[in-house]
C-alpha atoms as a printed R data frame, in Angstrom:
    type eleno elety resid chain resno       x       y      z
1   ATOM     1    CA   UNK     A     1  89.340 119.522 72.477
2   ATOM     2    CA   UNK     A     2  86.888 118.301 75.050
3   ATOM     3    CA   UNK     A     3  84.006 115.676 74.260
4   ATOM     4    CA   UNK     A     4  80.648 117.271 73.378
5   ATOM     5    CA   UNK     A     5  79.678 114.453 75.049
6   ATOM     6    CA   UNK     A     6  81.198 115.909 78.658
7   ATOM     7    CA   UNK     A     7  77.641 117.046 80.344
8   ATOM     8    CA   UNK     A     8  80.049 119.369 82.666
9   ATOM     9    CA   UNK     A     9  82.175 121.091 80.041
10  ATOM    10    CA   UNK     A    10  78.613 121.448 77.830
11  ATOM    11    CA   UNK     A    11  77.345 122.919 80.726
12  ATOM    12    CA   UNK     A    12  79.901 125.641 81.759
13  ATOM    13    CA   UNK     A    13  80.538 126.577 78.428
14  ATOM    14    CA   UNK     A    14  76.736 127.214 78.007
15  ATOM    15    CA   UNK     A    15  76.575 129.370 81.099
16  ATOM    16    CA   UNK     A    16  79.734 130.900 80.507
17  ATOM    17    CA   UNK     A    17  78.852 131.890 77.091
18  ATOM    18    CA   UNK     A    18  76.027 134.566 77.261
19  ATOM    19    CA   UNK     A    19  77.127 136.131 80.130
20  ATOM    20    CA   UNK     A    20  80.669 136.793 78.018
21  ATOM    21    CA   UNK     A    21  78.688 137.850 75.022
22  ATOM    22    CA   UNK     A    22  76.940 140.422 77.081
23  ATOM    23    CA   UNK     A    23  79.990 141.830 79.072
24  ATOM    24    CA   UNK     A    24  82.144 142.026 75.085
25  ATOM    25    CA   UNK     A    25  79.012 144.029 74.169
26  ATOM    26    CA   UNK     A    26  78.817 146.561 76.647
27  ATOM    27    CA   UNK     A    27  82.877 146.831 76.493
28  ATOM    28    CA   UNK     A    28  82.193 147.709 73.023
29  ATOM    29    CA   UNK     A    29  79.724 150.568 74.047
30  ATOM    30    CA   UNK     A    30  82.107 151.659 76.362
31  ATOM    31    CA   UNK     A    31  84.598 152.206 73.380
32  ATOM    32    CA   UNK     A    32  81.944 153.979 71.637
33  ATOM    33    CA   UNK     A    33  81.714 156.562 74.701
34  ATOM    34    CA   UNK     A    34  85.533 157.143 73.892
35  ATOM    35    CA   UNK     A    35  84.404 158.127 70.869
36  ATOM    36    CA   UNK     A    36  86.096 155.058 68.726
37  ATOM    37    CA   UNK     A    37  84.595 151.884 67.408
38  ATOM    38    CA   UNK     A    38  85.622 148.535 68.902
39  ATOM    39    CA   UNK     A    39  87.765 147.471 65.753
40  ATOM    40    CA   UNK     A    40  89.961 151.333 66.018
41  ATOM    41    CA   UNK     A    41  90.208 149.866 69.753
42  ATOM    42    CA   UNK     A    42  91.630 146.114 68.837
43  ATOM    43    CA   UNK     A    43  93.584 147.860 65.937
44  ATOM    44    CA   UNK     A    44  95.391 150.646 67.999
45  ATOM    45    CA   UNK     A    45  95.649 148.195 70.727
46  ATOM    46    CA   UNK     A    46  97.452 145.484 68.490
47  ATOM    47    CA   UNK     A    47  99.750 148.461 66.725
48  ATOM    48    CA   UNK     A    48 100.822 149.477 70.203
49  ATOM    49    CA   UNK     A    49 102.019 145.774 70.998
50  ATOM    50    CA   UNK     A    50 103.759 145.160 67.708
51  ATOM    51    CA   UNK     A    51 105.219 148.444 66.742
52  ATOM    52    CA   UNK     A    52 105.973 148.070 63.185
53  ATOM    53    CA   UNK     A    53 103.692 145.342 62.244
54  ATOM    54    CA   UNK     A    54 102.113 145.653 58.727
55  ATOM    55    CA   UNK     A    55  99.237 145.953 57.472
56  ATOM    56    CA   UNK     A    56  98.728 141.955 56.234
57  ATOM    57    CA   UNK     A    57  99.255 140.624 59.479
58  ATOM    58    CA   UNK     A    58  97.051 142.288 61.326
59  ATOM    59    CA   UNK     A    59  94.530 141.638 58.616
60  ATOM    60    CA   UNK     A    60  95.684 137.732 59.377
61  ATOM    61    CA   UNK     A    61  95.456 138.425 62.833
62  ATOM    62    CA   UNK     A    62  91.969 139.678 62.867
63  ATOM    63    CA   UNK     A    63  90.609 137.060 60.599
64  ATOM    64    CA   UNK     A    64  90.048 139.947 58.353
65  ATOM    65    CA   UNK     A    65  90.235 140.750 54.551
66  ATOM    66    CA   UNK     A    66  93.374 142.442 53.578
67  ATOM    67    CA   UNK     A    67  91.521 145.388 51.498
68  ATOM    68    CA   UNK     A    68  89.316 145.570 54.620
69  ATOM    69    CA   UNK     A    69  92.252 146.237 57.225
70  ATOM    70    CA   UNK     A    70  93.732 148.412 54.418
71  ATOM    71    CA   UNK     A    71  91.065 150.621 54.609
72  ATOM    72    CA   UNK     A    72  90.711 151.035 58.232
73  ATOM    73    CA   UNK     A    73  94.030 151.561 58.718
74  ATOM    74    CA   UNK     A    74  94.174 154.594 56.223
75  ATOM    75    CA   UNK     A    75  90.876 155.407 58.208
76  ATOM    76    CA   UNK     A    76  93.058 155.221 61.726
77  ATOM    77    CA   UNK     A    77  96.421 157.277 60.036
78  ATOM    78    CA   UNK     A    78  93.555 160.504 58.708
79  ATOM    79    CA   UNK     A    79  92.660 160.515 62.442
80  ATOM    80    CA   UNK     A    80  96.495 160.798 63.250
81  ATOM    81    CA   UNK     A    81  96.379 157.375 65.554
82  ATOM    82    CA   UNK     A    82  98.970 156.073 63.666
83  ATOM    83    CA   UNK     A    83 101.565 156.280 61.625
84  ATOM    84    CA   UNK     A    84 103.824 154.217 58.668
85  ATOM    85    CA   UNK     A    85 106.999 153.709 59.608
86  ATOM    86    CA   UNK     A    86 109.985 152.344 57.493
87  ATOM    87    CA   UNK     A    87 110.607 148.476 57.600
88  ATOM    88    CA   UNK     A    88 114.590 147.783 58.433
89  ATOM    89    CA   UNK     A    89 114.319 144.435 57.176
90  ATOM    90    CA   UNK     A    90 112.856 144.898 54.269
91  ATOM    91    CA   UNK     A    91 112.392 148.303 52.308
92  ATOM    92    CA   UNK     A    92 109.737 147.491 50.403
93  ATOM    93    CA   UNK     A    93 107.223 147.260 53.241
94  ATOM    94    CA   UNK     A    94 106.371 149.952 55.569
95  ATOM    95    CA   UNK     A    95 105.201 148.726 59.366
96  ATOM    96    CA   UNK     A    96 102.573 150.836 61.730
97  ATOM    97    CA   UNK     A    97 103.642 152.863 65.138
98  ATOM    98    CA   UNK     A    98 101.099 154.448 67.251
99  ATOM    99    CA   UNK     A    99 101.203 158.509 67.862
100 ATOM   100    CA   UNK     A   100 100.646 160.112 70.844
101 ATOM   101    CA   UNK     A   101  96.852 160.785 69.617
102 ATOM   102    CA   UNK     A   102  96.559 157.193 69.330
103 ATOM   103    CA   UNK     A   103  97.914 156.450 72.361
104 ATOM   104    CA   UNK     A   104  95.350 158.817 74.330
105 ATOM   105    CA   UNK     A   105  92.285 157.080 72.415
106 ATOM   106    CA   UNK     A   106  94.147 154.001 73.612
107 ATOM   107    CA   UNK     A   107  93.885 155.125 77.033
108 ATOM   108    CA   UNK     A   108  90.622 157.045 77.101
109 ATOM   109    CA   UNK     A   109  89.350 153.423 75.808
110 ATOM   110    CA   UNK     A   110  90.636 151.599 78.569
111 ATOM   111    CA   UNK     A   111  89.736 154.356 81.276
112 ATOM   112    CA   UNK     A   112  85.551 154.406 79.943
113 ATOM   113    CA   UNK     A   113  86.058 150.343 80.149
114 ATOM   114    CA   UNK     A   114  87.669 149.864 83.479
115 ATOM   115    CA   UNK     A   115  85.353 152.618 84.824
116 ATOM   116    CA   UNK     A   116  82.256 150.697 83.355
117 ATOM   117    CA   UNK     A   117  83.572 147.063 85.334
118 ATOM   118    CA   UNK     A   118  84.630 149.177 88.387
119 ATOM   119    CA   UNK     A   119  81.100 149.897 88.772
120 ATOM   120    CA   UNK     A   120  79.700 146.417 88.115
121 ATOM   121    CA   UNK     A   121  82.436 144.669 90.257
122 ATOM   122    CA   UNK     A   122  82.013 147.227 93.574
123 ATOM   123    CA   UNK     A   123  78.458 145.813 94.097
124 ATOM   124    CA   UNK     A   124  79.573 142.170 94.424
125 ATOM   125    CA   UNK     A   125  81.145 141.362 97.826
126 ATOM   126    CA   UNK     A   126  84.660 139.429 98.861
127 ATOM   127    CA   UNK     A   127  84.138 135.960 98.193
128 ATOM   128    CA   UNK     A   128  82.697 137.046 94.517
129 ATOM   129    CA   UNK     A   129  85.329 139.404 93.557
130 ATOM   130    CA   UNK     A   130  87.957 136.529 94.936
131 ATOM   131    CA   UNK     A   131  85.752 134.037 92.738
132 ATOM   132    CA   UNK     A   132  86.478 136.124 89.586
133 ATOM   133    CA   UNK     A   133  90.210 137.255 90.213
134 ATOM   134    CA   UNK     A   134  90.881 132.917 90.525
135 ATOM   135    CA   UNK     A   135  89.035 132.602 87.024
136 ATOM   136    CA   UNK     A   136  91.249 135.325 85.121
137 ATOM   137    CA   UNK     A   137  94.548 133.497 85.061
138 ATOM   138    CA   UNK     A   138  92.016 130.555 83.222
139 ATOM   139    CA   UNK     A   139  89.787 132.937 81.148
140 ATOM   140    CA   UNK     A   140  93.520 134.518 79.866
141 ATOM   141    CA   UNK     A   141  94.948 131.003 79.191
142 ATOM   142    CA   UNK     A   142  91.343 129.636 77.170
143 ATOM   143    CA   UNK     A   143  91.491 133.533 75.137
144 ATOM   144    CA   UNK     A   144  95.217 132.765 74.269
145 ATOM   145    CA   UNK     A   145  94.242 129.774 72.283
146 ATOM   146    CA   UNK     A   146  93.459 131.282 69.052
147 ATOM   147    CA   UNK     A   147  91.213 129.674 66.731
């Protein structure tokens, strides 16, 4: 972990910060427009990665309660999103798959969010858009480390 003491890391990370905030917002609106909340979004998305994964460890995963995730997922399979699936390795637990409905929210989702940065990212010209596609491989490595 980097000094506090660092004036340049202090100072990147305080101009990085809002603008981030702002852009997770409005990707969050833009998965309300799909007609899902943010969390159905992170959930299906998550599901779709690790078919089979139960309901605890994406509860872990999301830093959430396990009653909480419990709930949402119940919320998720009444929509048809998802589905329980049998657990080879161990009968006793059941894992999550995404359905087909699921996997259209999952795409509507990213479709009202790319369409959203399209817009924002056609009004900046080549050097900025060159700028930003250089800080991805970065901004992907810093959002790996979890915690």
């Amino acid at each position: 972990m980097p000094s506090t003491a660092d004036p340049d890391v202090l100072s990147l990370a305080d101009a990085l910060r809002p603008c981030l905030l702002r852009v997770s917002r409005q990707l969050r609106r833009e998965a309300h427009r799909a007609g899902v909340s943010a969390l159905d979004a992170l959930v299906l998305g998550s599901i779709k990665r690790r078919p089979g994964v139960g309901v605890c460890d994406l509860a872990d995963d999301e830093q959430m309660s396990r009653p909480a995730m419990s709930g949402h997922v119940k919320r998720l399979e009444q929509a048809g999103w998802i589905v329980r699936a049998g657990n080879p390795d161990d009968a006793r637990r059941s894992g999550l798959r995404i359905t087909p409905e699921g996997e259209a929210q999952l795409l509507a989702i990213r479709r009202h969010r790319n369409d959203w940065l399209a817009g924002r990212l056609t009004g900046l010209d080549d050097a900025q858009r060159a700028a930003l596609q250089a800080a991805v491989a970065p901004m992907l490595d810093l959002l790996a480390q979890r915690g």
